[in-house]
C-alpha positions in Angstrom: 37.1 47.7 43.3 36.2 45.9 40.1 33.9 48.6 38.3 36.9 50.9 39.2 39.2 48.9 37.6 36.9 48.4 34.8 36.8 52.1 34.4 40.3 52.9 34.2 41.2 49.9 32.6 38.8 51.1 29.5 39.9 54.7 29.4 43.5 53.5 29.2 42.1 51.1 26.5 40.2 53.9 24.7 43.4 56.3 24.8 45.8 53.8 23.6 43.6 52.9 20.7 42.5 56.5 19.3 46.4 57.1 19.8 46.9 54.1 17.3 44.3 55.5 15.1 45.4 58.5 14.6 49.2 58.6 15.0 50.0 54.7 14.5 51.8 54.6 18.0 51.1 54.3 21.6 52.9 55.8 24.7 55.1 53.5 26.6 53.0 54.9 29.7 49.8 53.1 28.8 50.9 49.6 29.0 52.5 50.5 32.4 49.3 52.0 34.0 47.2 49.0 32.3 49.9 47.1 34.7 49.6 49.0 37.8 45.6 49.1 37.4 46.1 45.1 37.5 47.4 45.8 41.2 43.9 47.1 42.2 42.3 44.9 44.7 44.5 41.8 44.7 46.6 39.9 46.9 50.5 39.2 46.5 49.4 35.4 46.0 48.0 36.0 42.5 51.0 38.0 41.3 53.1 35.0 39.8 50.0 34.2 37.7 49.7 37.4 36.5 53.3 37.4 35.4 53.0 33.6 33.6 50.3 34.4 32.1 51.9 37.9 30.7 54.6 36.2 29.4 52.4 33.2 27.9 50.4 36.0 25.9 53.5 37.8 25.0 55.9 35.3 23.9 54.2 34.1 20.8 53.6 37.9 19.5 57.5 37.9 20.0 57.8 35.2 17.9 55.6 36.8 15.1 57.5 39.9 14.8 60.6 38.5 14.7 59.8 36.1 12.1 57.7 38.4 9.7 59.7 42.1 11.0 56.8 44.9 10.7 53.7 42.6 10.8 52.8 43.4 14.3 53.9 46.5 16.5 55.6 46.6 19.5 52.8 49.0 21.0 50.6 45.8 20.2 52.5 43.4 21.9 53.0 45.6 25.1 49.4 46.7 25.2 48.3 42.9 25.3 51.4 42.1 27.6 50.0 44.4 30.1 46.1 43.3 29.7 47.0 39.7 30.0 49.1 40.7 33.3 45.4 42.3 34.2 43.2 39.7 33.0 45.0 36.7 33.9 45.9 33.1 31.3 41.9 32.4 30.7 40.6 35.7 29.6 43.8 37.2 28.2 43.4 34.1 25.7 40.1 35.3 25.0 41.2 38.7 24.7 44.1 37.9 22.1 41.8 35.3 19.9 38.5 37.8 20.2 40.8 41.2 19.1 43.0 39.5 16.3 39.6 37.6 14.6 37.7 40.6 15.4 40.8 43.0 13.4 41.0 40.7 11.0 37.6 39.8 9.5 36.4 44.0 9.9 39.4 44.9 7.7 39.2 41.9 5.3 35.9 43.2 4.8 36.4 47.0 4.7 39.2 46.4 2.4 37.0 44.3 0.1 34.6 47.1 0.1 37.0 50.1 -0.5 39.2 47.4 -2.8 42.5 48.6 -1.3 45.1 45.8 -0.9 44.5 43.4 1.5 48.4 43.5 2.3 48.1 47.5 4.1 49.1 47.4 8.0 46.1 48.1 10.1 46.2 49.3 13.5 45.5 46.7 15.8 45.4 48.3 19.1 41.5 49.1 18.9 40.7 45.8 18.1 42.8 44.5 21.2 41.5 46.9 23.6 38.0 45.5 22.4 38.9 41.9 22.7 40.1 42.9 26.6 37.0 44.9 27.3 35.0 41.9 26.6 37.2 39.3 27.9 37.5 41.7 31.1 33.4 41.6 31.5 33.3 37.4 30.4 
C-alpha cells in the first residue's frame, strides 16, 4: 500500500507543480486527491492526527498571507495543507522547512545569475512537492 501511495502521491505532486510552472495556478482537485490518497492503508485511529497536524502546517502560511497579501498563494498553502494531512506533524515539518529553503536559495541564486530582482514571485509549488517527496521517503 505504501509504494502505491508513493506513486500517486508523486504524480499528483508532479501535476500540481508543472501546473504552477506553467500557468501559476493549481486545480482545487489536486489538494483534494493528495487528501483522499492520505486515506490509503490507514486506520480511523490516525485520522485526528492527520487533521492536527494539517492545521499545524497550515495555520502559519495563513498567517503569512494575510500579513504580507500576495507573498504566498493559496494553491501553496492547500497543496502543503493536504501533504501535511498525508505525511503527518514530523515529516510535513520537514516537508515545509526542506521546500521553502530549497525555493528559496535555488531562486536567490538563479536570480543572482540572470540579475533579475530578487523581489519577482516565484512558484513555489515544485519546490513543495519536492520537500514532500523527500520528507514522504525520510
Amino acid at each position: 500500500m505504501t509504494v502505491i501511495k508513493l506513486l500517486v502521491f508523486a504524480a499528483l505532486l508532479v501535476y500540481a507543480s508543472a501546473s504552477d510552472i506553467r500557468k501559476r495556478e493549481v486545480s482545487d482537485a489536486v489538494p483534494v486527491m493528495i487528501a483522499i490518497t492520505a486515506l490509503i492503508g490507514i486506520t480511523p485511529a490516525r485520522l485526528p492526527g492527520m487533521c492536527i497536524a494539517a492545521a499545524i502546517i497550515t495555520l502559519p502560511q495563513l498567517a503569512v498571507a494575510v500579513i504580507r497579501p500576495g507573498s504566498y498563494g493559496g494553491a501553496d498553502i492547500k497543496i502543503m495543507a493536504a501533504c501535511a494531512f498525508l505525511l503527518g506533524l514530523e515529516r510535513g515539518i520537514a516537508a515545509i522547512i526542506i521546500g521553502l529553503t530549497a525555493g528559496l536559495l535555488i531562486t536567490t541564486v538563479t536570480w543572482l545569475i540572470r540579475k533579475n530582482k530578487i523581489n519577482e514571485a516565484f512558484p513555489v509549488v515544485p519546490y513543495l512537492a519536492a520537500g514532500s517527496l523527500i520528507a514522504f521517503l525520510i
